[in-house]
Each structure stands twice: as C-alpha cells, then as structure tokens.
N, C-alpha and C positions, 0 to 999 in steps of 0.2 A: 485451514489449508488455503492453498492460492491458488484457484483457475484464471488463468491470462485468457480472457477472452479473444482479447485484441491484445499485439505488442505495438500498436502504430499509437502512437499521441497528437494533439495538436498541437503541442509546444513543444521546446528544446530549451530547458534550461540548463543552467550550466551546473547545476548540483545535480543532475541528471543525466548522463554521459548516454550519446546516440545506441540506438540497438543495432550492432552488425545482423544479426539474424533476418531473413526474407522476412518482408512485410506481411502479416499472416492475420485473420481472422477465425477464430474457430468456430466449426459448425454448431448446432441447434444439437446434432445428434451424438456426436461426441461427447458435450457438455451435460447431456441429460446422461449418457454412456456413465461417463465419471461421476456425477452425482449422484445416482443410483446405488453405485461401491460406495464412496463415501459415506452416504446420509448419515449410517451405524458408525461413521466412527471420529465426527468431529462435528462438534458443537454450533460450529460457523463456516462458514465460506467465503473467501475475498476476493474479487471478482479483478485480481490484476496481477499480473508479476510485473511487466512493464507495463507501458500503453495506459490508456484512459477510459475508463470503463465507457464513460458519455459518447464517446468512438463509433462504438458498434452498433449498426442501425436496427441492430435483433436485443438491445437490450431488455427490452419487456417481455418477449421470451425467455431470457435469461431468469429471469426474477421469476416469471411466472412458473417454471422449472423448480427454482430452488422450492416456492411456495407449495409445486406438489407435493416435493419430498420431506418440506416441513424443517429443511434447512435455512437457518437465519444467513445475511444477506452483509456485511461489514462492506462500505462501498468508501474508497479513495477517489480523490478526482482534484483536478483543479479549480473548476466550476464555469470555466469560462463557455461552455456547450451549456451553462444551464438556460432553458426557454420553462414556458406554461406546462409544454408537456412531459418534460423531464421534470418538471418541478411537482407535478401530480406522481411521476414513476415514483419519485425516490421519498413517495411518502405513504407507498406500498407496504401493510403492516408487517409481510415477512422481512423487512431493513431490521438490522438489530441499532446499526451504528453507520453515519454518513459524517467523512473527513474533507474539509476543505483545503486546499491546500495553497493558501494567501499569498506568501512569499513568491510563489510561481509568477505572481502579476508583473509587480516589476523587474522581476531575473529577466522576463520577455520582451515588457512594453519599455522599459526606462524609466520615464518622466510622466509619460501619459496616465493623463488624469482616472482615478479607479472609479468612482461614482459609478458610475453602470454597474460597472461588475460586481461594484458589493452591494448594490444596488439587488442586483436579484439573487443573491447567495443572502442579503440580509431578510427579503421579501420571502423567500422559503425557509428560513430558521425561523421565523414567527407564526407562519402555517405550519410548520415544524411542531414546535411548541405549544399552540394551542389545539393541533389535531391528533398530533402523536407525541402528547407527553414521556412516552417511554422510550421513544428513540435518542440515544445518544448522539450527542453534534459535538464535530471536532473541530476549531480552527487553528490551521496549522501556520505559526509562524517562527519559521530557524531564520538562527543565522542573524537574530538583533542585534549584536556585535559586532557586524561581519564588516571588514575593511571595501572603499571603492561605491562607498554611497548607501549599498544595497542594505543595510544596518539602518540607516535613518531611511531607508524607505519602508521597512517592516515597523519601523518604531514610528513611523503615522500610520501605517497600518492598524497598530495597537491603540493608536488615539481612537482613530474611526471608531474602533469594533467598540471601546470602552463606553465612547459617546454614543453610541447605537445603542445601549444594551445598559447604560448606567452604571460604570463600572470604574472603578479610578484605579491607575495604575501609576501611581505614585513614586512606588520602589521600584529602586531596580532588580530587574530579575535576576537570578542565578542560573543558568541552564544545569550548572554542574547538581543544582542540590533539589532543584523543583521544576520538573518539564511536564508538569500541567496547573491548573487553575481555573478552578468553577467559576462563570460568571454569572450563571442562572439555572437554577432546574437540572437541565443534564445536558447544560451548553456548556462547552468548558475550550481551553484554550492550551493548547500544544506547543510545549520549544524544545527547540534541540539544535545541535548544529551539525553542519554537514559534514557526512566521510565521505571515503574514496572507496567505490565500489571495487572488491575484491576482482583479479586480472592474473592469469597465470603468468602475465609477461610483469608482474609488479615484483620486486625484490624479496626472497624468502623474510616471514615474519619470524616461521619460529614451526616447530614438528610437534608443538606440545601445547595445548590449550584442549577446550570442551567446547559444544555449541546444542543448544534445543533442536536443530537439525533433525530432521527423522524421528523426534523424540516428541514434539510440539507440534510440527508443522512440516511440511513440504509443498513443493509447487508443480504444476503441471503446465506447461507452455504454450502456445497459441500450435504450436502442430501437437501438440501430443504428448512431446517429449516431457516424465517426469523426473524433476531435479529435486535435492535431496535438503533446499533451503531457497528462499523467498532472495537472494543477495546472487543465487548463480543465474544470472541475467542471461549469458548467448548460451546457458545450456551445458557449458564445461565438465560438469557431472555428470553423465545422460544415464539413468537407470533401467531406461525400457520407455517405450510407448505404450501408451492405453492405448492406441487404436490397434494395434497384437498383440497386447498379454493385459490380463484383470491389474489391476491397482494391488489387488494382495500381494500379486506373483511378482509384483515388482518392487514391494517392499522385503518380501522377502528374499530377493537374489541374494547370493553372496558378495557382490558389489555395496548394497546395500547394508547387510549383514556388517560389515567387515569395517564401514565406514562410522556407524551406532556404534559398534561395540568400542573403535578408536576413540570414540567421544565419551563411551563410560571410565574407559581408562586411561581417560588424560591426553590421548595419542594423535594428532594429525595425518588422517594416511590419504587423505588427497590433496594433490597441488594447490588446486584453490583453496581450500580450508586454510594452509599452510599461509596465502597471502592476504590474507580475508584480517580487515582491522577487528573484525567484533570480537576476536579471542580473548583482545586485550579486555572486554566487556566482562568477561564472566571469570577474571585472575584475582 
C-alpha cells in the first residue's frame, strides 16, 4: 500500500504534474494509527503517493515505525536530498527496496553537469551492496526515446550507470518488451515511458476496463484521506479518512464495495477510473 508522508517534493518535473492539494505533512501519529491497521494485511509499505519521501524531516521515525510493526519499507525518491545521514537511513534493514529516479535530474537541471549527484546515489549503491546485499536497488530511467533532448540525456545517463557498475549497454532497449535489467546482484535498472496522470477534466477513455485498485493496493494521503489506487493524486476518490473511521471501515463502505466489484466485472463506475490510461494496461 501507499502512505504519502509528504505530498511536497523538491523538484517539479514535467512527467510529474504539480499537486493542487494543500501542502501537507503527515503526523508521527497518524502514520503509526494506519500502520497498525495495516501491518495484517500487506506485505509492504511505500512511503509516497506524491511528494519525496527525503522531504520529511521525521523520516527516521517513519522507518523506525514501520521497523516496530515489522512492515518492510519500498522507498521512491529522486535522490537529490541524499547526504551521510540519509545515506545511513536508507540502509535501515527494515528497506525491502530503494528506487532512484535518474531521469528526474535533467527533466530539472537541463545541461548541468550530474557528477555529484550520481556521485552520491552511486556512493550508497555500493554501501548498499556490500552491507545490505538483500536490498533491492532500482534505477529509474524513462523516457530514452523521449523527443527535445531529454532521450539523450538519460541515454548518458545509462553510459554513467554502465561505466560505474561494468555494464555494457550496447542494444538498444525496448521499453515495450523489457522494462527492467539486472546489472548486479539486485542492482537492476528500470524503463518505461511516461503517461498522463489520470484527471476528471481529461476526455472519457471508455466505462469498461479492470484495475488492481482496492484489489493490490490503495493509498492513503498526506491528510488522511484514503484513495482507492496509487494514480488518484488530489484525492478525486475520497473513501473516508483514517483519522474518523478504522482502515477496515473504509474498505469496506459501499463506495468502496461498488467500485471492486466494477473491477471484477469489467465495469468503470468512477469518473477517474473511466479517464485513467492504465485500463488500456490490463485489455
């Protein structure tokens, strides 16, 4: 599942559309509230719906949180917040899995030289590696095709990482047929290309598709509010708050109810599901 810590980030990329929702942080007590509910019922925890996990200046409570409940820790970020002492956090043995996400550098910076920055996301994948071999490493690079420069900036991107790591990347990729690749151990390397975050103001897609929605996963927001997939960003779904009703009580409303069973039986019955590209994902 997805607890949004934070919805604030330090970047604004452009495959990342701004979050209208007030700028929020969520409390220590809240977060321990919902993990609690959860622990029994999901194998993992992701610590973002928007926003930047690195953000939140209580992330070590966070983790030390999940660590009570003996919930593993799947952590996104761009890496640009990483220092010494994030670099020690996120090598915390409750981490199941830590995502880089490369591409974000130049979507921001342009031109501006990366060396620093892979500089210390490469200086923690090797203390990574030789401390916590069973931590999964992700590096995220979409959009190597992408028109207006940003393609040949991921695809030095991929020179770096190769030459870093000993890795020759000779072929060209497919994103359509292969969106990952081991480069080491359980370092491996992530593509894909960017969509268009689902919008009730976006043009009907279609009343009829499926989604793991409520079935896989759910998210729960930087105030509270929980939504019924990782993709409804300002909230458009609102099921209920955990800070007034248990997590059960809000999976199981008929809102809730109504919107699963549309998905067992082929059926779209909320707006955003209805403009949401991933339906085309599972036809």
């Amino acid at each position: 599942m997805n607890i949004e810590i934070s919805n604030i980030c330090n970047l604004q990329c452009s495959f990342c559309p701004p979050v209208e929702r007030e700028k929020k942080m969520m409390s220590l007590e809240v977060f321990e509230s919902v993990i609690t509910q959860v622990a029994p019922l999901t194998d993992q925890v992701t610590l973002h719906l928007m926003g930047d996990p690195l953000v939140h200046p209580k992330l070590a409570e966070f983790i030390n949180i999940c660590a009570n409940h003996q919930v593993p820790v799947f952590l996104v970020t761009n890496g640009v917040l990483m220092n010494a002492m994030k670099e020690d956090l996120l090598l915390h043995p409750i981490l199941r899995q830590v995502n880089f996400s490369l591409h974000s550098f130049h979507d921001n910076y342009g031109d501006k030289d990366p060396t620093i920055y892979l500089n210390k996301i490469f200086n923690y994948t090797r203390r990574a590696m030789a401390e916590r071999p069973d931590l999964y490493l992700n590096f995220r690079l979409w959009n190597l095709d992408a028109p207006l420069g940003t393609g040949a900036h991921n695809r030095s991107m991929l020179d770096r990482v190769g030459t870093e790591f000993g890795f020759n990347f000779n072929e060209a990729i497919d994103v359509r047929r292969n969106k990952s690749i081991r480069i080491q151990d359980r370092l491996y390397l992530h593509f894909d290309t960017e969509f268009t975050w689902p919008s009730v103001d976006l043009p009907l897609l279609g009343t009829k598709g499926t989604c793991y929605g409520l079935s896989s996963h759910f998210g729960v927001l930087a105030d509270g509010t929980l939504v019924p997939c990782c993709l409804d960003k300002e909230g458009k779904v609102p099921l209920g708050n955990v800070k007034d009703a248990s997590v059960e009580s809000i999976l199981g409303s008929d809102r809730a109810m109504k919107i699963l069973k549309g998905f067992k039986d082929h059926k779209l019955v909320e707006n955003l599901c209805q403009r949401c590209q991933y339906i085309t994902r599972f036809q």
